[in-house]
C-alpha positions as CSV (number, residue, x, y, z in Angstrom):
1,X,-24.2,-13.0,0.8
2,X,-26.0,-9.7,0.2
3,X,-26.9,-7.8,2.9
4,X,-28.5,-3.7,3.2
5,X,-29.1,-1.2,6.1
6,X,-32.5,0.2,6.1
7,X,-34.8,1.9,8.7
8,X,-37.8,0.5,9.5
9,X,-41.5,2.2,9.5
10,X,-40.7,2.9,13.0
11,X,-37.6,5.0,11.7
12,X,-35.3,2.7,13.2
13,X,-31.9,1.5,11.4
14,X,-31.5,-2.6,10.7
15,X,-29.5,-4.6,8.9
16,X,-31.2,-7.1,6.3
17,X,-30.5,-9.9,4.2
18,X,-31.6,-10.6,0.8
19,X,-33.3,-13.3,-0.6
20,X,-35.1,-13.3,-3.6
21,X,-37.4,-10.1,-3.8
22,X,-37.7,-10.0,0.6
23,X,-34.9,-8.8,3.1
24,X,-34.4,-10.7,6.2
25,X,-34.2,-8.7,9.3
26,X,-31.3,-10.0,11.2
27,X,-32.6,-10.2,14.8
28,X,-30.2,-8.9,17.1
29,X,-28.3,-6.1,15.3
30,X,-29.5,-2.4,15.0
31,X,-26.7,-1.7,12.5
32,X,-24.3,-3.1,10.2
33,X,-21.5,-1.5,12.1
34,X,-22.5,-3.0,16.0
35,X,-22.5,-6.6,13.6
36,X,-19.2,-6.1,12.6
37,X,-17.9,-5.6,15.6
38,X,-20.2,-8.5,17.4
39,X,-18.2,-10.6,14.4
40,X,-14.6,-9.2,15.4
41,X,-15.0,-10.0,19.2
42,X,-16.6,-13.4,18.6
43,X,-14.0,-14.1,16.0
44,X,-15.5,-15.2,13.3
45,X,-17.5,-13.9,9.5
46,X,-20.5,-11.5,8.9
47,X,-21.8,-14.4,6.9
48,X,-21.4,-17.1,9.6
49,X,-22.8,-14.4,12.5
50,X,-25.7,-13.7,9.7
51,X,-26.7,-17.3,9.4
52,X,-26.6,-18.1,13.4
53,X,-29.3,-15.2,13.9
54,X,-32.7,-15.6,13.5
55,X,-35.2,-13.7,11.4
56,X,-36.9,-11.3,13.1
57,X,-38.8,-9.7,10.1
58,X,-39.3,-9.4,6.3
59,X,-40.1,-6.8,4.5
60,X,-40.2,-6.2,0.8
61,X,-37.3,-4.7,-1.1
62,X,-39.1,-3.3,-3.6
63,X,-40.6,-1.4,-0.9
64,X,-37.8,0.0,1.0
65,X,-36.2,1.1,-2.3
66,X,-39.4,2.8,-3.5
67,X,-40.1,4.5,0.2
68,X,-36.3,5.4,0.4
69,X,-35.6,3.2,3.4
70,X,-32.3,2.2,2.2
71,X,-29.5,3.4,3.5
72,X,-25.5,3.0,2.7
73,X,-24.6,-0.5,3.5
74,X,-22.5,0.8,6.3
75,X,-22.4,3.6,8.7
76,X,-21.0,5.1,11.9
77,X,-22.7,5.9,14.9
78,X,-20.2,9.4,14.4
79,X,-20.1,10.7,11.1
80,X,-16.8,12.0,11.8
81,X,-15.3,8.6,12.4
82,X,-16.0,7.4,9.2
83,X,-13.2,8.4,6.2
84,X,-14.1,8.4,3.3
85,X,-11.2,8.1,0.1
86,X,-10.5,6.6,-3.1
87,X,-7.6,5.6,-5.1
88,X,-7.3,6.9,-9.2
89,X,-5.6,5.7,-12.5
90,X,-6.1,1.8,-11.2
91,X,-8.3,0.7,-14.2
92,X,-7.0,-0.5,-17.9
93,X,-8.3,2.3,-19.5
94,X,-8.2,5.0,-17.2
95,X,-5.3,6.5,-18.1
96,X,-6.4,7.5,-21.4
97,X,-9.6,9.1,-19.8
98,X,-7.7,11.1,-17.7
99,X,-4.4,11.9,-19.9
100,X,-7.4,13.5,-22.6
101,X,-8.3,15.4,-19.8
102,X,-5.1,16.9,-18.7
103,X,-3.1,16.8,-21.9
104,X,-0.2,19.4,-21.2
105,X,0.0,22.6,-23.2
106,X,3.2,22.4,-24.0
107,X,5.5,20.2,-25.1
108,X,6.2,17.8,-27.4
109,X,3.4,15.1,-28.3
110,X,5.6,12.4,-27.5
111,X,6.1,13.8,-23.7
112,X,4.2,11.5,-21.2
113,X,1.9,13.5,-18.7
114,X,2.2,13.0,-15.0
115,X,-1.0,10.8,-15.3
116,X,0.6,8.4,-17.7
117,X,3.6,8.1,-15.8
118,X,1.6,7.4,-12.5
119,X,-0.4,5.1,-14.8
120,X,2.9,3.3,-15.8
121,X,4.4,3.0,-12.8
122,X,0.8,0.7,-12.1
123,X,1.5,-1.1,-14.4
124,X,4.7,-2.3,-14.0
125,X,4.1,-2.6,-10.1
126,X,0.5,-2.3,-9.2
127,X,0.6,-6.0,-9.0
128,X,3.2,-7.5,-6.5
129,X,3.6,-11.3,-5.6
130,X,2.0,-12.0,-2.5
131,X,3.6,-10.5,0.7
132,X,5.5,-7.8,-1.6
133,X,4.7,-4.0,-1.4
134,X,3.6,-2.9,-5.0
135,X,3.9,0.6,-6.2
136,X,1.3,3.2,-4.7
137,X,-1.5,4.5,-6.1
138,X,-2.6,8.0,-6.5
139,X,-5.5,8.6,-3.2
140,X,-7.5,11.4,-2.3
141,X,-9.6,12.0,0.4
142,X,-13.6,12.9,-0.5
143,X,-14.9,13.6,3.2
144,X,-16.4,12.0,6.2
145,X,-19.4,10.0,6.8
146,X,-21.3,13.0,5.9
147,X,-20.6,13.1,2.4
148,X,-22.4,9.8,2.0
149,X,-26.3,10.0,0.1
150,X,-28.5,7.4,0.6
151,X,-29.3,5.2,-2.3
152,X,-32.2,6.8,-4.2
153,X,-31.1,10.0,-2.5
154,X,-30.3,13.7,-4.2
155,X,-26.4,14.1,-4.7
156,X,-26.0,17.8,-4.8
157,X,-23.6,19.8,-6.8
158,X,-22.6,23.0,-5.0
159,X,-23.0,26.4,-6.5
160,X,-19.5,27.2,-6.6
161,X,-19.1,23.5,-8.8
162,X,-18.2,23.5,-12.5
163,X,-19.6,20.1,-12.9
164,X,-21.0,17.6,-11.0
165,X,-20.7,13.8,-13.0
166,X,-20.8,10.3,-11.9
167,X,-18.0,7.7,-11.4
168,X,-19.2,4.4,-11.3
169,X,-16.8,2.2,-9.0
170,X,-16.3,-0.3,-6.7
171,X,-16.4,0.4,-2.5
172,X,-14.8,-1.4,-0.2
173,X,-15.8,-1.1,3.1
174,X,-13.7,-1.9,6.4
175,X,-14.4,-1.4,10.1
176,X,-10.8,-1.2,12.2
177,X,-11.1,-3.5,15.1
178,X,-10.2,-3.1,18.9
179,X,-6.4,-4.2,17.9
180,X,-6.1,-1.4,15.3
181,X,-6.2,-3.8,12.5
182,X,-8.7,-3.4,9.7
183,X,-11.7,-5.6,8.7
184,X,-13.2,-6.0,5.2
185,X,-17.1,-6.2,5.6
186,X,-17.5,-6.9,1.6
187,X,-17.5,-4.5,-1.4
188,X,-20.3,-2.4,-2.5
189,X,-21.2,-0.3,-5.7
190,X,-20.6,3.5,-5.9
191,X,-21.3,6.5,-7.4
192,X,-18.1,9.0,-6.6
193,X,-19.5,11.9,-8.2
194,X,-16.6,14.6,-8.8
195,X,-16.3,17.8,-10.5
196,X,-14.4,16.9,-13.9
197,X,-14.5,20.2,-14.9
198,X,-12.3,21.6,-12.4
199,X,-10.6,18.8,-12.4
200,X,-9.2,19.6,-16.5
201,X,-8.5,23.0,-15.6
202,X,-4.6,21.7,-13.9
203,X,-4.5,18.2,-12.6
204,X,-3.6,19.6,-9.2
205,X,-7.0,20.9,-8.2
206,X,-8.2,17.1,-8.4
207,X,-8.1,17.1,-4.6
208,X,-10.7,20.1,-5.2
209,X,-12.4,18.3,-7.4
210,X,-13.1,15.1,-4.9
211,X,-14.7,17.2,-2.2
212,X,-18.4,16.5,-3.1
213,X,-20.9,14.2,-1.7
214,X,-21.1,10.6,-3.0
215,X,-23.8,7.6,-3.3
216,X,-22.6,3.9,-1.8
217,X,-25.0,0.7,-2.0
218,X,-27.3,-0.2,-1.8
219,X,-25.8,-3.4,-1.2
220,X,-23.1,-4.8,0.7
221,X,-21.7,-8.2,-1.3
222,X,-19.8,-10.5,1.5
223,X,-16.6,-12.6,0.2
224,X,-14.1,-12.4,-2.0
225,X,-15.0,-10.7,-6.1
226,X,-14.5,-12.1,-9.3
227,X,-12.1,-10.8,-11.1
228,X,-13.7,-9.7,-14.3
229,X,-17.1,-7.5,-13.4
230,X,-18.8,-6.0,-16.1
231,X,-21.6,-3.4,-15.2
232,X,-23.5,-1.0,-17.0
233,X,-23.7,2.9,-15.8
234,X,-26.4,5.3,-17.6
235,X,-27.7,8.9,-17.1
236,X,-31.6,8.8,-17.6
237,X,-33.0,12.6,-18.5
238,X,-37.0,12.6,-18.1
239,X,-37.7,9.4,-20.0
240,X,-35.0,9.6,-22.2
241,X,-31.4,7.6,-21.7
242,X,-29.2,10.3,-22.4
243,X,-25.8,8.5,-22.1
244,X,-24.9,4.5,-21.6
245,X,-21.8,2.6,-21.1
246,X,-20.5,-0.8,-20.1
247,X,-17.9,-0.3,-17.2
248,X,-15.8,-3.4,-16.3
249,X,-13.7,-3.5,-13.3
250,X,-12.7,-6.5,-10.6
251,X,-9.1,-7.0,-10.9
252,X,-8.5,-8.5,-13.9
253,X,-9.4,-5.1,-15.4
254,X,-6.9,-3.0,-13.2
255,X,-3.5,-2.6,-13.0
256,X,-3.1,-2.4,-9.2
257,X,-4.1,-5.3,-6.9
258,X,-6.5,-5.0,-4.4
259,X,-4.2,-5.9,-1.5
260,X,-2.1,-3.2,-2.6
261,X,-4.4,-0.5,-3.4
262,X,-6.0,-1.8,0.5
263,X,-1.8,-2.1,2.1
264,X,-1.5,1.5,0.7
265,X,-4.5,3.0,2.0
266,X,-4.1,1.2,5.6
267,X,-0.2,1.6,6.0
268,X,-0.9,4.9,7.9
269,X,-1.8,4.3,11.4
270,X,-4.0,7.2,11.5
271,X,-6.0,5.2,9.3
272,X,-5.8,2.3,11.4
273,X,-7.5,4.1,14.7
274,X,-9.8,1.6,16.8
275,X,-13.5,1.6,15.8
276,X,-13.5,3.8,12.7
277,X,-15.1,3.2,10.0
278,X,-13.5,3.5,5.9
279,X,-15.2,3.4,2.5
280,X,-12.7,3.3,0.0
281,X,-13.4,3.8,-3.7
282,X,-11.6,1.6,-5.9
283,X,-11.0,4.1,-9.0
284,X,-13.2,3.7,-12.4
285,X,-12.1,3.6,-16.7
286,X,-15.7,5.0,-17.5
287,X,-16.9,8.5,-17.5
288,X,-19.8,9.9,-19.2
289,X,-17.5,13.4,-19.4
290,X,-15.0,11.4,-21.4
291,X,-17.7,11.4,-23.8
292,X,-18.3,15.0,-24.0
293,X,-21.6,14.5,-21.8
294,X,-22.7,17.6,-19.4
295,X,-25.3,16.7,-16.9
296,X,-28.0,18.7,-16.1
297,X,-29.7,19.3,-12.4
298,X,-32.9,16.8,-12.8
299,X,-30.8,13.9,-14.6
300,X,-30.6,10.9,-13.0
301,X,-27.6,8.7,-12.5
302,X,-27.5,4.9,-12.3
303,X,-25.2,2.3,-12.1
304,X,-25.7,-1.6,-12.0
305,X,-23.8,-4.6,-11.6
306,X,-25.2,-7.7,-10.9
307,X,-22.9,-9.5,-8.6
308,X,-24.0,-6.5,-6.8
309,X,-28.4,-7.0,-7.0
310,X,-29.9,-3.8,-7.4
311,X,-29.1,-0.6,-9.3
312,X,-27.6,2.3,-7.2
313,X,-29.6,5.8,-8.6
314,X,-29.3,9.0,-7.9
315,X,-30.4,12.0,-9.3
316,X,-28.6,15.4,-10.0
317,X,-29.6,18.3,-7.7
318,X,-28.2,22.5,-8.0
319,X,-27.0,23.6,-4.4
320,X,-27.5,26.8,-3.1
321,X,-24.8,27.4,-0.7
322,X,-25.0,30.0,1.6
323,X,-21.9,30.8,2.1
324,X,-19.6,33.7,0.6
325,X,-16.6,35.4,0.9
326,X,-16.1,37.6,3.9
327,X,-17.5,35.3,6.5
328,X,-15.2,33.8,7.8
329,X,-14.8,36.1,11.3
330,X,-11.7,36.9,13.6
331,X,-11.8,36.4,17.3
C-alpha cells in the first residue's frame, strides 16, 4: 500500500492513499503520525486501519505534486521529537565510493583505510542469523524534524557549505509506541543531501558533513521490500540531464541486514522514548560526486524507484546565513 501526507486547499494536513492517478483521503486521520498511533492502541496494521476507513475525499495527485501539497510521509506534531539519522558503508559498492574519497596520504597502497575496514567488518557480520546481533554499522545523526524539505521543496546548501550533493537512499520510518518499543510505518525514498566536500577533507568531519537539510517521500510504501530495488537518480540543469545513474539497493545489494542496521539504531533507549518519531536513512553505493560532478545552485535533483510511485525532486538552493562569528553572547 502507498500512502502520502498532504495539506488540503484549506491548508490542513491529511493522510491519502494512492490509487491509480487519485489519492484517497482517509476519513478519520489528520496525520500519518495520530494513524500510527490509532493502529498501535487498536493493535493491529496501517494497511488494515487504512482499509476499515472510509473515503472522505479524492483529489488528484498530479495536482498536489504540481501545487506542492505534498508533504514528507511522516511527521511530528514537535519537530523536536522527531530524530532524524542514517547509517553509511551498508551498500556493495560503497566502500569504494567512499575509500576514493578518503584515500590516506600516507602509507603503503596495500594499507586498508578505516572505511574499508568498517566496510569489512559488514561484510563478514552485517548479516546475522535471525535473533543474532551482527556487527554495527557506522551512524550519524543529520537533525530533527526540521531538517526535513517537503517533496518538490528547495534543499538549501548553507554558505559556509563546500558542497551540497544528493544521496539517493532508502528511509525507514518508525513511530515508538506507548511501551517504548518501536513501529515500522513502511519505507520511503530519500534524498540525504550532504556536503562531500568536507566530507574528503579527513573522514572525521563526516559528522559535519551530515548536518544539512534532507528531502523524504513522497511516498510511504507499507510492508515488507524486495530485496533487489533498482532505481534511477539524475541531476537535471535547465533542460539538460547533467548526470544519470542506476542505484540499486533492498538488501540483497547490502552487506548489513535491515534488522541489524534497525537493532543498532534502536538498542539505545534514548531512542526508544514514548511517542517520538525516527527517519532513518539506510546508506547509498551511488553518488554523482564519485563521478567528479559539482552541482550548481538551480540544478535539480531527482530520484525514482518504482516500488516507490513517484519521483522525489528537489532542486539546489545557495543559503545566506546570517550568522557569523562573534555572536554568540555571554550572560
Amino acid at each position: 500500500m502507498r500512502l502520502i501526507q498532504y495539506v488540503d486547499d484549506r491548508g490542513a494536513l491529511r493522510v491519502g492513499r494512492i490509487e491509480g492517478d487519485r489519492v484517497l483521503q482517509v476519513a478519520g486521520f489528520d496525520s500519518m503520525y495520530e494513524l500510527a498511533l490509532q493502529a498501535i492502541a487498536r493493535g493491529t496494521t496501517l494497511e488494515a486501519l487504512v482499509e476499515a476507513s472510509a473515503t472522505a475525499s479524492e483529489e488528484s495527485y498530479e495536482e498536489l505534486r504540481r501545487s506542492l501539497r505534498v508533504r514528507p510521509p511522516l511527521t511530528h506534531p514537535d519537530a523536536a521529537h522527531c530524530l532524524v539519522s542514517g547509517t553509511g558503508l551498508t551498500h556493495l559498492g560503497s566502500a569504494e565510493t567512499r575509500d576514493a574519497m578518503h584515500k590516506k596520504l600516507s602509507g603503503s597502497a596495500g594499507d586498508l583505510t578505516d572505511s574499508m575496514r568498517l566496510f569489512k567488518l559488514g561484510l563478514e557480520g552485517g548479516k546475522p542469523a535471525p535473533g543474532e546481533v551482527g556487527v554495527q554499522p557506522e551512524w550519524f545523526y543529520k537533525g530533527d524534524g526540521s531538517v526535513l524539505v517537503n517533496p518538490g521543496a528547495p534543499l538549501t546548501r548553507p554558505a559556509f557549505a563546500l558542497d551540497g550533493g544528493e544521496e539517493p537512499e532508502l528511509v525507514g520510518l518508525y513511530v515508538i509506541g506507548p511501551d517504548a518499543v518501536p513501529y515500522r510505518l513502511g519505507f520511503a525514498l530519500g534524498n540525504e543531501f550532504s556536503d562531500h566536500v568536507m566530507e574528503r577533507q579527513n573522514y572525521l568531519y563526516l559528522a559535519h558533513s551530515k548536518l544539512r537539510q534532507c528531502a523524504v517521500g513522497p511516498e510511504l510504501r507499507t510492508g515488507p521490500l524486495p530485496p533487489h530495488l533498482e532505481g534511477r537518480s539524475r541531476i537535471r540543469r535547465g533542460a539538460e540531464v547533467v548526470w544519470e545513474k542506476p542505484f540499486f539497493t533492498g538488501e540483497a545489494n547490502m552487506c548489513h541486514s535491515l534488522a541489524n542496521l534497525e537493532y543498532h539504531h534502536f538498542k539505545y533507549s534514548e531512542h526508544r522514548r514514548p511517542l517520538d518519531v525516527h527517519l532513518h536513512f539506510f546508506g547509498t553505493a551511488t553518488l554523482s560526486f564519485a563521478d567528479s560532478v559539482r552541482v550548481q545552485p538551480g540544478d535539480v535533483f531527482e530520484i525514482e524507484l518504482a516500488e516507490f510511485g513517484a519521483p522525489l525532486t528537489n532542486t539546489l538552493r545557495a543559503g545566506d546565513d546570517t550568522f557569523t562569528v562573534g555572536q554568540v553572547r555571554a550572560l
